[in-house]
Backbone as JSON Lines, residues from 0, in Angstrom:
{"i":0,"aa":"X","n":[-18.53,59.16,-34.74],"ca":[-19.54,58.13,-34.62],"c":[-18.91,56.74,-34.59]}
{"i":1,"aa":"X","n":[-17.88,55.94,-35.48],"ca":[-16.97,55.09,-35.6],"c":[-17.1,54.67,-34.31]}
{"i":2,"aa":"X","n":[-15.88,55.93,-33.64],"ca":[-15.54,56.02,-32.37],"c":[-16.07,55.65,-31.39]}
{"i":3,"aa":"X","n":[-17.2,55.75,-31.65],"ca":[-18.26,55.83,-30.23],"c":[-19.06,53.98,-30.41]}
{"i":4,"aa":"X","n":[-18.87,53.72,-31.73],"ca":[-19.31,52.62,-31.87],"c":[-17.93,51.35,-31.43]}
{"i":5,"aa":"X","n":[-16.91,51.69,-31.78],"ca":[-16.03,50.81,-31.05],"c":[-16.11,51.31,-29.73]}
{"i":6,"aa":"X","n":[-16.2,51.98,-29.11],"ca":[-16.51,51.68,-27.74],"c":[-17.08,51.17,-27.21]}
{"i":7,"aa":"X","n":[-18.38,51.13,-27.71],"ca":[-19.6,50.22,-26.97],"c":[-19.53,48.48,-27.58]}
{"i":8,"aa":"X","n":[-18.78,48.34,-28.42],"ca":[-18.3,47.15,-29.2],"c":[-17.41,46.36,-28.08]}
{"i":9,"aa":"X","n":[-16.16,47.45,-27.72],"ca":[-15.15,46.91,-27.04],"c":[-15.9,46.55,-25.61]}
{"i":10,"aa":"X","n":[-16.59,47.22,-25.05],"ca":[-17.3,47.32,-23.61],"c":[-18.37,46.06,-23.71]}
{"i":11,"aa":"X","n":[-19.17,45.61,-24.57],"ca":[-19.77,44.95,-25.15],"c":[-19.1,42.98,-24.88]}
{"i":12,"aa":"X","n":[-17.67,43.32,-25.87],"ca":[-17.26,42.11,-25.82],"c":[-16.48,42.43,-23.91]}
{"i":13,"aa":"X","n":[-16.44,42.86,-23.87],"ca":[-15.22,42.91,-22.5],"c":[-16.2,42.28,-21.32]}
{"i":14,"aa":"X","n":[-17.79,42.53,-21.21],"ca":[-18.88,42.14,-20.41],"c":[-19.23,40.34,-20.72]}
{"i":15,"aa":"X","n":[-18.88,39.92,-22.05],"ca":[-19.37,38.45,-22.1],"c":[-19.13,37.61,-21.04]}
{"i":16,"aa":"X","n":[-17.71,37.34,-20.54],"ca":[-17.13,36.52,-20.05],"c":[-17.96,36.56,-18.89]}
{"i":17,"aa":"X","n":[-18.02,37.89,-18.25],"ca":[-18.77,38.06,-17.01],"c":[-20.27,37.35,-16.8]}
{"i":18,"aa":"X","n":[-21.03,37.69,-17.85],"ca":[-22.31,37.45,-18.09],"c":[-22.04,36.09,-18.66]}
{"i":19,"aa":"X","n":[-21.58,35.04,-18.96],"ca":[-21.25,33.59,-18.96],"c":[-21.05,32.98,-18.02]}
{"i":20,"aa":"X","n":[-20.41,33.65,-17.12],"ca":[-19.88,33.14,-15.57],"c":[-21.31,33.0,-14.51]}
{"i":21,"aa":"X","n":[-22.11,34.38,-15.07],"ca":[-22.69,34.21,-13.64],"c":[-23.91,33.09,-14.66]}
{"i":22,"aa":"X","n":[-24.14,32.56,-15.76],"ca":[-25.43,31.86,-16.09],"c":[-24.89,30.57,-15.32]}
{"i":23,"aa":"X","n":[-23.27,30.42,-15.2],"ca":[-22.74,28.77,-15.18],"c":[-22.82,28.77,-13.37]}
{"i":24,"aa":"X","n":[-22.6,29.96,-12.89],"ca":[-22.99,29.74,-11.39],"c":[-24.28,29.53,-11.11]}
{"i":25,"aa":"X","n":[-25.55,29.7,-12.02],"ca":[-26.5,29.23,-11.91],"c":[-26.51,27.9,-11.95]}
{"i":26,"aa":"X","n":[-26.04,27.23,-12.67],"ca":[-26.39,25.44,-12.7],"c":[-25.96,25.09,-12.01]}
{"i":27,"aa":"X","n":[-24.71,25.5,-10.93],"ca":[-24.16,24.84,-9.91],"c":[-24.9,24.77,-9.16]}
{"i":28,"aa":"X","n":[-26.2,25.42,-8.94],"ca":[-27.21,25.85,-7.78],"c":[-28.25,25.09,-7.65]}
{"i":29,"aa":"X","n":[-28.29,24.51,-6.18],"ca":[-29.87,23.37,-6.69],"c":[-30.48,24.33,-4.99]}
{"i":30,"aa":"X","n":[-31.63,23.99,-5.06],"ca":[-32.62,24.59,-3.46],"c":[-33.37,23.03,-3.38]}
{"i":31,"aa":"X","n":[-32.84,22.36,-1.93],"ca":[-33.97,21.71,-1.42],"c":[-34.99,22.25,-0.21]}
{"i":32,"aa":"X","n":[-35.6,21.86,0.4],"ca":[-37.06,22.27,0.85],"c":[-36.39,21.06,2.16]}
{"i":33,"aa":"X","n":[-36.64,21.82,3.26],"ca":[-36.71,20.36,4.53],"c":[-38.05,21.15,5.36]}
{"i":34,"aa":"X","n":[-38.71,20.02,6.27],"ca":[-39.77,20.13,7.19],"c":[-39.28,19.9,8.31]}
{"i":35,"aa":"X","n":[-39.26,20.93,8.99],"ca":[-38.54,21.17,10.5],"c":[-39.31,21.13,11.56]}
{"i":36,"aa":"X","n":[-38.79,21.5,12.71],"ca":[-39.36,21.67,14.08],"c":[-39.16,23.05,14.6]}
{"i":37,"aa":"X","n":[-38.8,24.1,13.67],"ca":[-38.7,25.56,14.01],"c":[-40.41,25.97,14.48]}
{"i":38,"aa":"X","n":[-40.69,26.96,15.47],"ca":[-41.7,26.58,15.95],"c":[-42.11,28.5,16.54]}
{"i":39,"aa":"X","n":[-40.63,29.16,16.44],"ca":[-41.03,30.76,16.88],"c":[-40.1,31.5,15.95]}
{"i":40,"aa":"X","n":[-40.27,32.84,15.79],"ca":[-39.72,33.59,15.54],"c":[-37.85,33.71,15.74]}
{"i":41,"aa":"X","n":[-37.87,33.57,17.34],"ca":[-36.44,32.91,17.71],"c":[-36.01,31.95,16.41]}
{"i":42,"aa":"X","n":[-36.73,30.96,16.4],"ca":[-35.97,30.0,15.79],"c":[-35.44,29.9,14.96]}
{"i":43,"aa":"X","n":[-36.53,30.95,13.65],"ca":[-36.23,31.29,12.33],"c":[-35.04,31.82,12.45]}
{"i":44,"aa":"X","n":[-35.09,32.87,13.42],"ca":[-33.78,34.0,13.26],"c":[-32.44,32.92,13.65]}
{"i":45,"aa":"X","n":[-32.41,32.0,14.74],"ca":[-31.12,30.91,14.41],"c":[-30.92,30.88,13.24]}
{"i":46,"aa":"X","n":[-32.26,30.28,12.34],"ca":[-31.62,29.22,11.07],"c":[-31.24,29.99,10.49]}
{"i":47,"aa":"X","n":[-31.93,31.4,10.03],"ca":[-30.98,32.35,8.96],"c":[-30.24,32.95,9.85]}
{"i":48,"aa":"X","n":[-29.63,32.97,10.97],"ca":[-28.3,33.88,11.32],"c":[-26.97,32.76,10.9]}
{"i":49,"aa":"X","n":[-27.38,31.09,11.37],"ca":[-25.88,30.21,11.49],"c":[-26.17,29.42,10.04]}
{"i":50,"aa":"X","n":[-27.4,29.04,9.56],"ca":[-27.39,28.49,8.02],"c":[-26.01,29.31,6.96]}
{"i":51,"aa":"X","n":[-26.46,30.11,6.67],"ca":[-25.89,30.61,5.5],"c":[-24.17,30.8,6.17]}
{"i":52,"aa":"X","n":[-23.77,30.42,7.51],"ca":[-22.2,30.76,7.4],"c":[-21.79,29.18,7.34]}
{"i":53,"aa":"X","n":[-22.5,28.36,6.71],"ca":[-22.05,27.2,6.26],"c":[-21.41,26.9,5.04]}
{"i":54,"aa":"X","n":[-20.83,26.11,4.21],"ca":[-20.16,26.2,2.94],"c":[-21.05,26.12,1.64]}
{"i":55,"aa":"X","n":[-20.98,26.8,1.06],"ca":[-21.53,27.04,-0.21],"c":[-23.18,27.36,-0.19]}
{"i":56,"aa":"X","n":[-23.88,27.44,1.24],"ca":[-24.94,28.14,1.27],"c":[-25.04,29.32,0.39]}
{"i":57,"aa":"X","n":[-26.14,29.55,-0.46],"ca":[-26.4,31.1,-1.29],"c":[-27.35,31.74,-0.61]}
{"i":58,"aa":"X","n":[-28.63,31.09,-0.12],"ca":[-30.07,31.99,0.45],"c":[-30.45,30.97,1.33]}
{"i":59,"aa":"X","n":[-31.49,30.94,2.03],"ca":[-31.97,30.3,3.16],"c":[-33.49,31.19,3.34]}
{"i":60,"aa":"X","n":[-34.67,30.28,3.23],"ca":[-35.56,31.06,3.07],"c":[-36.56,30.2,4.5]}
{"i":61,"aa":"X","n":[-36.78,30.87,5.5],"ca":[-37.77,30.06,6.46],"c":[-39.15,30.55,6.91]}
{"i":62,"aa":"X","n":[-40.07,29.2,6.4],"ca":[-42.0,29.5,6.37],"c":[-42.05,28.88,7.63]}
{"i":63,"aa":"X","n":[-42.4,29.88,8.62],"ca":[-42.94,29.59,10.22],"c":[-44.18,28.88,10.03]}
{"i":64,"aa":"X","n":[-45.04,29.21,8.64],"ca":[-46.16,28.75,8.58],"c":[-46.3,27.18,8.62]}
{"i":65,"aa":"X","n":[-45.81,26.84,7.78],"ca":[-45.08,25.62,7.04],"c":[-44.17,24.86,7.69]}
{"i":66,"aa":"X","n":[-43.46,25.42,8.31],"ca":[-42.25,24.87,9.35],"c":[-41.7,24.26,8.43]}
{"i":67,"aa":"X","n":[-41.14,24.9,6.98],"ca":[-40.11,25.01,6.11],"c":[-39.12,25.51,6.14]}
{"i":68,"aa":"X","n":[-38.16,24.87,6.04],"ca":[-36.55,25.89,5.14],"c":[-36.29,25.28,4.2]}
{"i":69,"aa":"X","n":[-36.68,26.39,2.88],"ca":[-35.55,26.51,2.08],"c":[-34.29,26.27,1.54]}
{"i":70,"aa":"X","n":[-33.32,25.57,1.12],"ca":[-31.98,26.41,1.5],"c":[-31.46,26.12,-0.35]}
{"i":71,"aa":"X","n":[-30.59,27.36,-1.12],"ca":[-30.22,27.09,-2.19],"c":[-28.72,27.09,-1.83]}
{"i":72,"aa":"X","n":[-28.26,26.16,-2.75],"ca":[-26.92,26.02,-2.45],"c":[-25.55,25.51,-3.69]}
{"i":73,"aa":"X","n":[-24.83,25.44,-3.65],"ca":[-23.79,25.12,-4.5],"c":[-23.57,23.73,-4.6]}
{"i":74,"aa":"X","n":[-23.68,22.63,-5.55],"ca":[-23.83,21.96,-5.38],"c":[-22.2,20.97,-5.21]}
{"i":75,"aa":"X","n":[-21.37,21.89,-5.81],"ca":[-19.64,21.16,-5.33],"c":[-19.55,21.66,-4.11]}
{"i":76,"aa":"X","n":[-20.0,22.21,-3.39],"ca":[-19.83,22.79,-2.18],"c":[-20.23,22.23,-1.08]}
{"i":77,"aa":"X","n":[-21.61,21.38,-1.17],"ca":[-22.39,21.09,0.12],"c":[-23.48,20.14,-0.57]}
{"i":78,"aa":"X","n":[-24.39,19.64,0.08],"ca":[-24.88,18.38,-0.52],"c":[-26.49,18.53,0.69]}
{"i":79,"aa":"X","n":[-27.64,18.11,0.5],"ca":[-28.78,18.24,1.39],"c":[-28.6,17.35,2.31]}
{"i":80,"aa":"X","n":[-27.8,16.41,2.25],"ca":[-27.27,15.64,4.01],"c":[-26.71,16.25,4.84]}
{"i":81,"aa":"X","n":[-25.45,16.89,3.97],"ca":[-24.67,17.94,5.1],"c":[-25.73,19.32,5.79]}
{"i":82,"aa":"X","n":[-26.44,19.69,4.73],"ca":[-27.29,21.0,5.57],"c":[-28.37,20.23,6.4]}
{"i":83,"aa":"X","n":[-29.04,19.04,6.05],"ca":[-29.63,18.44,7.24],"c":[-29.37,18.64,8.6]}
{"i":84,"aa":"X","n":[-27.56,18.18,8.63],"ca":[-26.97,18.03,9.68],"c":[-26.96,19.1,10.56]}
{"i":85,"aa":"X","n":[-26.68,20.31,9.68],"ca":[-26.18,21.68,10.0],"c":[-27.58,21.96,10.85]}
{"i":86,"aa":"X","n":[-28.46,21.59,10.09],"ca":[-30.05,22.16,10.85],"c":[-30.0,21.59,12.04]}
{"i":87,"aa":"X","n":[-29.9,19.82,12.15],"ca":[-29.67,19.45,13.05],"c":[-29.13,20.04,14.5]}
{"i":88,"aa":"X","n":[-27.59,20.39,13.87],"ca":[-26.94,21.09,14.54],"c":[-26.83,21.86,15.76]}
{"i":89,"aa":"X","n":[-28.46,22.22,15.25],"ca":[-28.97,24.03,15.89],"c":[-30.11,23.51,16.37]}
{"i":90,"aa":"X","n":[-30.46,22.09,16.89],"ca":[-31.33,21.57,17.67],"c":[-32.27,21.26,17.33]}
{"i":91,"aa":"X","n":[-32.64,21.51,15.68],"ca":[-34.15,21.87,15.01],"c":[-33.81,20.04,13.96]}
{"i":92,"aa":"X","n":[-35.47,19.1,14.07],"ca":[-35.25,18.15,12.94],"c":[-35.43,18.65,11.74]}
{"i":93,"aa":"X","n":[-34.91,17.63,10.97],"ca":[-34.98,18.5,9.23],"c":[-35.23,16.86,8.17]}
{"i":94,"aa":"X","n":[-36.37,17.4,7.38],"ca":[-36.58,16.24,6.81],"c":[-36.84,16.83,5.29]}
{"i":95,"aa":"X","n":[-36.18,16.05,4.32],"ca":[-36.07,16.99,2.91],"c":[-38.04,16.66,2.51]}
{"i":96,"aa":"X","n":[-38.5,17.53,1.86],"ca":[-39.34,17.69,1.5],"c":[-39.36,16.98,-0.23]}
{"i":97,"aa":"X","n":[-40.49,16.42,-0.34],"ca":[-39.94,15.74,-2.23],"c":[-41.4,16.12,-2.31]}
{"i":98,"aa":"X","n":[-41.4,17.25,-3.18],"ca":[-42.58,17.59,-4.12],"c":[-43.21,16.4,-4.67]}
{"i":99,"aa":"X","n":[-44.09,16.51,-5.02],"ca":[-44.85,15.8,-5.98],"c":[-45.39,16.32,-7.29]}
{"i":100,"aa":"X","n":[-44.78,16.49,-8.35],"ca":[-45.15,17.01,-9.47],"c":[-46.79,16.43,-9.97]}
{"i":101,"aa":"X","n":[-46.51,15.62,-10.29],"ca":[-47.98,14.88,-10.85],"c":[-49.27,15.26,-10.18]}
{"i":102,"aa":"X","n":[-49.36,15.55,-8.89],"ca":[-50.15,16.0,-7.43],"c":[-50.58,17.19,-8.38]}
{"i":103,"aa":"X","n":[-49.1,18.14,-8.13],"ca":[-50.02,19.45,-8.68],"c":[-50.5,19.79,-9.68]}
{"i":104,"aa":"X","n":[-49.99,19.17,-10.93],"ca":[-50.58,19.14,-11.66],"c":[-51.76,18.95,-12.08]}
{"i":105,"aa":"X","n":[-52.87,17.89,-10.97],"ca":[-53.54,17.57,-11.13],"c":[-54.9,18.48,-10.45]}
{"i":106,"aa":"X","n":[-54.2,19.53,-9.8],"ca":[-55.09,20.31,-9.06],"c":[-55.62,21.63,-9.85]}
């Protein structure tokens, strides 16, 4: 029994470091919101095929409805001017989106 309890002790501490790492790759991570000119199906499939082979892209999420993207990203990595550009890039305008907290709140 000992036995079996230092094992799961040793396996236990041996997992921290891991599970520390990925909470701190969380804070590196911010998602802004831009309002585009994506307009078909085509288009979406550009932004998520060439978005994410950009630097420090993580996800890329695009509302045809909305004529939103998404994009979460690393923040030593890339910055919401540079992925502007990138959108740019690919022919589509991109304008960051700034929530309004107080708005919804109020609804």
């Amino acid at each position: 029994m000992k036995t079996l309890q230092k094992f799961f002790t040793t396996i236990l501490l041996a997992a921290v470091p891991f599970i520390l790492s990925a909470q701190d790759k969380d804070k590196t991570t911010e998602t802004v919101k831009y309002k585009t000119s994506i307009e078909c199906n085509n288009c979406v499939n550009k932004v998520m095929t060439n978005l994410p082979q950009e630097k420090g892209i993580k996800d890329v999420k695009c509302d045809l409805t909305t004529k939103e993207v998404a994009v979460t990203y690393q923040k030593d990595k890339n910055n919401p001017e540079q992925i502007k550009k990138a959108i740019e890039k690919l022919g589509f305008t991109a304008k960051v989106v700034t929530e309004e907290p107080d708005a919804k709140r109020d609804k």
